[in-house]
C-alpha positions as CSV (number, residue, x, y, z in Angstrom):
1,X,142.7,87.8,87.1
2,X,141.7,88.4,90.5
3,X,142.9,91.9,90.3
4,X,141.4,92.6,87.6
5,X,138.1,91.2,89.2
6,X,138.6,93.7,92.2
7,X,139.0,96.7,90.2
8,X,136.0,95.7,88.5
9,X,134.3,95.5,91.4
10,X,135.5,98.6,92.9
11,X,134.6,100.5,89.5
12,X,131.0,98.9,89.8
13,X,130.8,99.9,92.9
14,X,131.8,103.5,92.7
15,X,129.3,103.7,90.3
16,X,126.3,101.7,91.9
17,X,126.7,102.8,95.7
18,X,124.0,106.2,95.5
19,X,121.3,104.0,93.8
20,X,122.0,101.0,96.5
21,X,121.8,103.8,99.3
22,X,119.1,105.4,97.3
23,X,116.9,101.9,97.3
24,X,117.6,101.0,100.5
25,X,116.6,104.3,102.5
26,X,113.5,104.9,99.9
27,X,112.4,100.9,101.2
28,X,113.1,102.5,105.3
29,X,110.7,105.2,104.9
30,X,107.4,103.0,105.9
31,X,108.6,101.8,108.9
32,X,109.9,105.7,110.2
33,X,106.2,106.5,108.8
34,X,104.1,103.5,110.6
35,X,106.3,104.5,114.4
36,X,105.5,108.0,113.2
37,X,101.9,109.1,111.8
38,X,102.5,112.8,112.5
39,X,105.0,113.0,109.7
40,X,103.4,114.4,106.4
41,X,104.6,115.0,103.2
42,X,103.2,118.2,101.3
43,X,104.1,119.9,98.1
44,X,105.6,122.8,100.3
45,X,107.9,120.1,102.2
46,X,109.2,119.0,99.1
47,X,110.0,122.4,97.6
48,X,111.9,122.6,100.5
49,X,113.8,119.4,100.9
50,X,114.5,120.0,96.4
51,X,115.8,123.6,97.4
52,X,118.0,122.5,100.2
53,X,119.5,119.3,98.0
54,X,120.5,122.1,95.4
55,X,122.1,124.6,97.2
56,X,124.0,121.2,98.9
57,X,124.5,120.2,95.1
58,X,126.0,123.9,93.8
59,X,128.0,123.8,97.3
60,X,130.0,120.9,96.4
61,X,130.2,122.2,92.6
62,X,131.7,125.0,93.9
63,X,134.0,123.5,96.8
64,X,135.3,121.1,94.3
65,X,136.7,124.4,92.0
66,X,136.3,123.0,88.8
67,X,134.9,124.7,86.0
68,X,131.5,124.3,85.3
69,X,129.2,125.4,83.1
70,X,126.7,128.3,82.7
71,X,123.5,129.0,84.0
72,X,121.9,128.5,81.0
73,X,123.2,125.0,80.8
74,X,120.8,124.1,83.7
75,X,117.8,124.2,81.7
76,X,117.7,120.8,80.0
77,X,118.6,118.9,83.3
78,X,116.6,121.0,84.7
79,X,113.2,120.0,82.7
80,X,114.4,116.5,83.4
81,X,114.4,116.7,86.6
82,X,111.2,118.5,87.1
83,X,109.2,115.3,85.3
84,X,111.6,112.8,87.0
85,X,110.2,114.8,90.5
86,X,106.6,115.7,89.3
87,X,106.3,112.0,88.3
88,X,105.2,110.3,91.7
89,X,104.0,113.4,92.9
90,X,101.0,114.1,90.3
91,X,98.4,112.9,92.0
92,X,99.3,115.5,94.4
93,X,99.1,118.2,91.5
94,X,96.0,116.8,90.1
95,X,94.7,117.2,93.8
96,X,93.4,113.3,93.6
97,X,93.9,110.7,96.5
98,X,96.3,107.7,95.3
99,X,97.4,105.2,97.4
100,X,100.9,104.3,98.1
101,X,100.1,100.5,96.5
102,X,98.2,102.3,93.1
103,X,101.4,104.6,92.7
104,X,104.0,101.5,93.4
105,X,102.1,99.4,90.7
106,X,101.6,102.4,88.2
107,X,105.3,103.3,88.8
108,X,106.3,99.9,88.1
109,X,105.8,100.8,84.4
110,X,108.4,103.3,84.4
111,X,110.9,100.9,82.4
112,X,108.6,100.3,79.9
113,X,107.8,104.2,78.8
114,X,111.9,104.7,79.3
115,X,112.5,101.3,76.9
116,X,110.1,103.2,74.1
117,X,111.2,106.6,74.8
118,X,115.0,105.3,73.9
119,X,113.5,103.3,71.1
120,X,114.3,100.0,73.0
121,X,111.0,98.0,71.8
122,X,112.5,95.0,71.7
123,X,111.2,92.0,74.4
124,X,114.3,92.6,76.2
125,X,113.4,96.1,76.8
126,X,109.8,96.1,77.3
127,X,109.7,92.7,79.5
128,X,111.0,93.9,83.0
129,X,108.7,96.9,83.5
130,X,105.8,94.5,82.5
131,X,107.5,91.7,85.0
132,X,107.5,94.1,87.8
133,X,104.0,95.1,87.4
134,X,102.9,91.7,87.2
135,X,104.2,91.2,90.0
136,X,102.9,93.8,92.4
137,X,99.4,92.6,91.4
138,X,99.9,89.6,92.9
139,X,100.1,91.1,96.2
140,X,98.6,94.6,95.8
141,X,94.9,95.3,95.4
142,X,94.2,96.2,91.9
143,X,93.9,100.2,91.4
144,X,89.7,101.3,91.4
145,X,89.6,102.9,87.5
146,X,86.4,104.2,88.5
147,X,87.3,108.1,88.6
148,X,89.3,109.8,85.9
149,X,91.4,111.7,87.9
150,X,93.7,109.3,89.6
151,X,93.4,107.5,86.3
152,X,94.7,110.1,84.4
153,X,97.5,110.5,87.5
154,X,98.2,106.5,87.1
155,X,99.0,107.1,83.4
156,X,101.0,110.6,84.1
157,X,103.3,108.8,86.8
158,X,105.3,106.7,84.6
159,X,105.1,108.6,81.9
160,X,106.1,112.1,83.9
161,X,109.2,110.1,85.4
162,X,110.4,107.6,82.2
163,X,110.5,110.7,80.4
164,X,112.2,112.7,82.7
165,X,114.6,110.2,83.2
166,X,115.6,110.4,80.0
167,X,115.9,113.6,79.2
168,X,117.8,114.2,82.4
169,X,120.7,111.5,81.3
170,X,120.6,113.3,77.7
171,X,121.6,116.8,79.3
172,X,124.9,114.3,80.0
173,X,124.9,115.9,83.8
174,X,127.9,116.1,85.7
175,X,127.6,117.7,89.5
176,X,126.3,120.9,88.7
177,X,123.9,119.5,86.5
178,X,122.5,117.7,89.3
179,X,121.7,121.0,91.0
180,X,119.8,122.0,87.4
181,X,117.2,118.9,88.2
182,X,117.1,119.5,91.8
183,X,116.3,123.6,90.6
184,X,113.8,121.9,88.4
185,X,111.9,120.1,91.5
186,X,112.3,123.5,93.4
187,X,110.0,125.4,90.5
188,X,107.7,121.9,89.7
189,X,106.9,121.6,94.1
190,X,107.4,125.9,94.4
191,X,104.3,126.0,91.8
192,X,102.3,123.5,92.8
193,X,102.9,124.5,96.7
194,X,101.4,128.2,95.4
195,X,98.5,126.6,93.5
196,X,97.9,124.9,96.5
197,X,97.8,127.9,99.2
198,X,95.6,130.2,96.6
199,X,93.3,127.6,96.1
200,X,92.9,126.1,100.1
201,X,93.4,130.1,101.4
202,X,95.9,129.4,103.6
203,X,99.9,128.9,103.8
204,X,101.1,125.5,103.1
205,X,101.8,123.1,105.9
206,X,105.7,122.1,106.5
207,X,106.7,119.2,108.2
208,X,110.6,119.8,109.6
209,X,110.4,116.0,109.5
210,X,109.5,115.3,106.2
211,X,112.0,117.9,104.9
212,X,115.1,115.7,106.7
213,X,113.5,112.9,105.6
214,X,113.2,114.4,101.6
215,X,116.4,116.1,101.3
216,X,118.8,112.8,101.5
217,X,116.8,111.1,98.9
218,X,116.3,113.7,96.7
219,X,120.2,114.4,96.3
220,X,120.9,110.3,95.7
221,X,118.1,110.3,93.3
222,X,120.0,112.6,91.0
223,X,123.3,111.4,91.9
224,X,122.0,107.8,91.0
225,X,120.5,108.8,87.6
226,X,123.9,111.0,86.7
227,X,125.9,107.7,87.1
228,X,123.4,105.4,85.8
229,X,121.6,105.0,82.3
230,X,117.7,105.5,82.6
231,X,117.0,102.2,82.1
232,X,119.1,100.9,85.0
233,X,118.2,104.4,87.2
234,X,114.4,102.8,86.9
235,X,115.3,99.5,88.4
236,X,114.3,101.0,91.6
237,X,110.7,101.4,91.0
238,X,111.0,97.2,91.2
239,X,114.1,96.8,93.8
240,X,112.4,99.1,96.4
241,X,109.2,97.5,96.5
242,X,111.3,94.1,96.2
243,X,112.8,95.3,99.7
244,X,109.7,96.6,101.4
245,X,108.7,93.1,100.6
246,X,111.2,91.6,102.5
247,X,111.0,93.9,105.3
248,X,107.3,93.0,105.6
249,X,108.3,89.4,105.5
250,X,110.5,89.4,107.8
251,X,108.2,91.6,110.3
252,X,105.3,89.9,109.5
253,X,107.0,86.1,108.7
254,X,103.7,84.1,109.5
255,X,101.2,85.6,106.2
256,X,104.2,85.1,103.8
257,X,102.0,83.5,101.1
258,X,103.2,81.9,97.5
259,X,101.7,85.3,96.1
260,X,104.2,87.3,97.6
261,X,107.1,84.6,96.8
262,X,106.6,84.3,93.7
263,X,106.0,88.2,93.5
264,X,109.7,88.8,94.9
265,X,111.1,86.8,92.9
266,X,109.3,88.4,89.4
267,X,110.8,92.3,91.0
268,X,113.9,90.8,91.7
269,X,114.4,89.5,87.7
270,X,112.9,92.5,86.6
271,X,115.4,94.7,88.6
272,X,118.2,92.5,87.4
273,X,116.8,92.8,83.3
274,X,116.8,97.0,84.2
275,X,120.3,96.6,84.6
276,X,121.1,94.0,82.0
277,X,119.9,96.3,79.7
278,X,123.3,98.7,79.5
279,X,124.9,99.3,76.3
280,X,128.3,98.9,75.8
């Protein structure tokens, strides 16, 4: 028994480890961001960092010499990935401000447009993105719904990224697959990064910085969802704020307050009910 048990373990592990890594260094990035103000994310940043994580991805396709498939094969991951990365990113697009909190709780909702998208509209599919949402809005202030634009970008987010999710994980992506949905982020940021100079007349600013910090999470966010169903790959949009709660608890001990207790523990059940939610 207790073999079996540890090759269980193992297995789960094998197949869980990107989207722990993945969680954890996506719940990091605030603190490297509060020591560090200078750092700034742009659209032409993110090209970059979704450029660099392919050519790492088609590297290790092609290191490992094993056959893959045709170019044309990247088209459908690559779609996929291009909402899964366009997602968090629209209100850049849209060229409206959003706050970090408005995108965490808008994000929050991911699980639920992945549940429907699969055709998952049971309670047990719908509950967890509603939990986590819930949750954050104990503790976050509620997003201002006074100008359509970030509205519309609130409503794209989850949308953009539950879909994407999706249709990534149908494209059935091995390694070089992944490099289709990093490609995909390359043309979504590469666009939007033009749009962006033509429209400010002048090149697009890139942050060295931002690139190392980009590239790392970009490659374990595609790694994670190739391993992972959808509906557990969007457990993160309610385990990574879960952690940056905890963080900020244990920085900041003395304004702990029931809200945020009681917020932890509604991202922690909803993170679990993501993953719960596997088919066998």
């Amino acid at each position: 028994m207790s073999y079996l048990a540890n090759r269980q373990s193992a297995r789960l592990w094998r197949k869980t480890w990107p989207f722990a890594l993945l969680c954890l260094l996506s719940s990091t990035v605030w603190l490297l961001l509060d020591r560090n103000p200078q750092i700034t994310f742009s659209l032409a940043s993110d090209a970059i960092a979704c450029g660099l994580a392919a050519v790492f991805a088609i590297g290790v396709t092609l290191a490992s010499r094993k056959p893959h498939g045709a170019w044309a094969g990247l088209l459908k991951p690559a779609i996929g990935g291009g909402l899964v990365i366009a997602g968090p990113a629209v209100g850049a697009f849209l060229h409206v401000p959003i706050n970090a909190g408005s995108l965490m709780i808008a994000l929050a909702l991911t699980p639920v447009v992945v549940a429907v998208v699969e055709g998952e509209l049971s309670a047990g599919g719908l509950w967890p993105g509603l939990m986590a949402t819930v949750g954050l809005l104990l503790v976050l202030p509620e997003p201002s719904l006074s100008y359509w634009g970030a509205d519309l970008a609130m409503l794209l987010a989850p949308v953009l990224t539950g879909v994407g999710c999706v249709v990534f994980r149908g494209a059935k992506p091995d390694t070089w697959r992944v490099s289709g949905g990093l490609l995909g982020g390359v043309v979504v940021f590469g666009l939007g990064a033009m749009v962006e100079g033509v429209t400010r007349h002048g090149l697009p600013a890139v942050s060295v910085a931002a690139v190392a910090i980009d590239v790392p999470l970009f490659v374990l966010s595609f790694v994670a969802l190739r391993r992972l169903r959808a509906s557990q790959y969007v457990a993160r949009y309610a385990l990574v704020p879960l952690l940056i709660l905890i963080q900020g608890a244990w920085l900041l001990w003395p304004i702990v307050t029931w809200r945020s207790v009681i917020c932890a523990g509604l991202l922690l059940v909803a993170g679990w009910g993501c993953f719960g939610l596997e088919k066998h």
